[in-house]
DOLORO-43386 format. One record per residue (C-alpha): residue number from 1; residue in one letter; x, y, z. Coordinates in Angstrom, 1 decimal. Layout:
<sevos>
+-----+------+--------+--------+--------+
! pos ! code !      X !      Y !      Z !
+-----+------+--------+--------+--------+
! NUM !    A !      X !      Y !      Z !
...
+-----+------+--------+--------+--------+
</sevos>
This chain:
<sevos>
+-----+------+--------+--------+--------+
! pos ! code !      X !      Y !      Z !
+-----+------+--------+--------+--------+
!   1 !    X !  111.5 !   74.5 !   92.7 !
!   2 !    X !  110.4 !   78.4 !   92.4 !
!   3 !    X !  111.0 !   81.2 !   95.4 !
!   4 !    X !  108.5 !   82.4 !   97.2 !
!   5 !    X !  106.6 !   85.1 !   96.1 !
!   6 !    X !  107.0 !   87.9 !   98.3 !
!   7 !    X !  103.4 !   90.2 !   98.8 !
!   8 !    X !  103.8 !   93.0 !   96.0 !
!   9 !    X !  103.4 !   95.7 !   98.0 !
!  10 !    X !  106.3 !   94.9 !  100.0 !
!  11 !    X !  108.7 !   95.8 !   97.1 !
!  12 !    X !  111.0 !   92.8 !   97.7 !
!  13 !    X !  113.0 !   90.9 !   94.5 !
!  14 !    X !  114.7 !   87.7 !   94.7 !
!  15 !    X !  118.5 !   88.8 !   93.6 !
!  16 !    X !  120.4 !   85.6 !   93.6 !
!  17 !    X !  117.7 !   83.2 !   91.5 !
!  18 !    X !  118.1 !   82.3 !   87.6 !
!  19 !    X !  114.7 !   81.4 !   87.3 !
!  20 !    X !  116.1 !   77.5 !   87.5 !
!  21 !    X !  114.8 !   74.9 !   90.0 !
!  22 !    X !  116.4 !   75.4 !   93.3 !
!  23 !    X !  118.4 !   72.7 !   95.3 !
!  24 !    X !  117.0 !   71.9 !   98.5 !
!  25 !    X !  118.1 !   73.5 !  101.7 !
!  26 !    X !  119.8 !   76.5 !   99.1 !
!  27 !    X !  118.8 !   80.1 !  100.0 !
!  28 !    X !  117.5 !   82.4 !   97.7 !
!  29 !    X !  118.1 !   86.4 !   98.6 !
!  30 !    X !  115.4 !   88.7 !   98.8 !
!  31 !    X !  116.6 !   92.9 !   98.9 !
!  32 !    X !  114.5 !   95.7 !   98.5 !
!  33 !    X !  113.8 !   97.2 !   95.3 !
!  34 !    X !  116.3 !   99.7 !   93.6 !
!  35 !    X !  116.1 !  102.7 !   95.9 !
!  36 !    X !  114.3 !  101.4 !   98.8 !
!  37 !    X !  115.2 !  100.0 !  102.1 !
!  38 !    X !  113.6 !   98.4 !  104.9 !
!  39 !    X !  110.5 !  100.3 !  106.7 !
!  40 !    X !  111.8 !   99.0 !  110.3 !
!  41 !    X !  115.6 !   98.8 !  109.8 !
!  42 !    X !  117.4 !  100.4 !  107.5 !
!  43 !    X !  120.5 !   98.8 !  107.8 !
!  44 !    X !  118.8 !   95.8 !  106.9 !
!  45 !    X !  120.8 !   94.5 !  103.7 !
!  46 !    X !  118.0 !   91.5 !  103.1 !
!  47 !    X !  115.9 !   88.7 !  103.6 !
!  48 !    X !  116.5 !   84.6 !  103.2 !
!  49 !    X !  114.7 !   81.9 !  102.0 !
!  50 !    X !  115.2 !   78.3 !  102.5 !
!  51 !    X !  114.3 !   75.8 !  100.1 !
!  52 !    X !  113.3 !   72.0 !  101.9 !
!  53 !    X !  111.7 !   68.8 !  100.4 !
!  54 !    X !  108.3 !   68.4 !   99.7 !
!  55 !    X !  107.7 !   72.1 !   97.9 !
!  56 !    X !  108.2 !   73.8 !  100.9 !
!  57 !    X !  109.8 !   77.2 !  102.1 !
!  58 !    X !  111.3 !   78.5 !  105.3 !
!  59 !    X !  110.5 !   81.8 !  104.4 !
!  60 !    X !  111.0 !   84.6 !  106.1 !
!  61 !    X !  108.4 !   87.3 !  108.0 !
!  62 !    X !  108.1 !   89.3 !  104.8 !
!  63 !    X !  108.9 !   93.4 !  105.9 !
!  64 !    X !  108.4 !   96.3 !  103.7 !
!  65 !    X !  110.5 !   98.4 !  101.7 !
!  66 !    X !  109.8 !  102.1 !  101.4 !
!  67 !    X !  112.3 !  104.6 !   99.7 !
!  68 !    X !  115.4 !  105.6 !  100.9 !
!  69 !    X !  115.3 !  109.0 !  100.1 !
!  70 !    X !  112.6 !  111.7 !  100.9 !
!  71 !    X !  110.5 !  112.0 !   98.0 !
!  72 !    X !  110.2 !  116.2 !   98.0 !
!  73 !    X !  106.7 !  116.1 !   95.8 !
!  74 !    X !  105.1 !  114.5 !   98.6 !
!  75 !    X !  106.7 !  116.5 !  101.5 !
!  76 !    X !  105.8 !  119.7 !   99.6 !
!  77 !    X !  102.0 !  118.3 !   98.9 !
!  78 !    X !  101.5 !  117.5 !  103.1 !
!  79 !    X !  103.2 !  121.1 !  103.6 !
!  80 !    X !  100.6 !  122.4 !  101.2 !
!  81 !    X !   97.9 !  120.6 !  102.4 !
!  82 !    X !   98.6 !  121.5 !  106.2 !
!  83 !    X !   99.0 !  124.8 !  105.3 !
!  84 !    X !   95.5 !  125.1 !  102.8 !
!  85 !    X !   94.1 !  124.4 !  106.4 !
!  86 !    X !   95.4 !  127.1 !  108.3 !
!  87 !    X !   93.7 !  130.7 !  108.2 !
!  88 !    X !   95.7 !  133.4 !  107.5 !
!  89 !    X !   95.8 !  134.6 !  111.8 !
!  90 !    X !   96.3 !  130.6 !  113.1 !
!  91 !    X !   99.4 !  130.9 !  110.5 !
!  92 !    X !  100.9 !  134.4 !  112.3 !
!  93 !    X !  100.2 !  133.0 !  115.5 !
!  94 !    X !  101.8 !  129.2 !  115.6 !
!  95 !    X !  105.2 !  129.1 !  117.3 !
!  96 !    X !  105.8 !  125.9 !  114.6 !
!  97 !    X !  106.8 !  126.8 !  111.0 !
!  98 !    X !  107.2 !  124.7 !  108.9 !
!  99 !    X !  110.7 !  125.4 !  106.0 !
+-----+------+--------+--------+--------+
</sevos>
């Protein structure tokens, strides 16, 4: 039997699976994508699924990966973009800068 698929937008691979039929009650590891960790925890190492008679999963509440690591282009595009909105006195006279 195959994994799950996880949604793709979660960024999740299976990491333990050869791509041959699974026994049942075996567990196949899900992990985040090279780079990425988990949205909500990021201590989170990953994700198990359960194989069972009758093509069916235990599969798990499928959570989101994001990167692990700032990505500067996009912080400097909302720094841009935050300050494109500013006039030039609203700029002199905020008591929040942004570095």
């Amino acid at each position: 039997m195959q994994p799950p698929d996880p949604p793709t937008d979660m960024y999740l691979e299976p990491v333990d699976w050869d791509g041959h039929p699974i026994d049942f009650y075996s567990n196949i590891t899900f992990k985040c994508k090279n780079g990425m960790k988990f949205a909500h925890d990021f201590d989170l190492e990953s994700l198990q699924a359960t194989c069972l008679p009758g093509n069916e999963w235990i599969a798990p509440v499928w959570m989101k990966c994001v990167p692990s690591k700032p990505n500067v282009n996009v912080m400097v595009n909302i720094v841009n973009d935050i300050v494109s909105h500013l006039t030039f006195s609203q700029a002199l006279s905020s008591s929040t800068y942004i570095f």
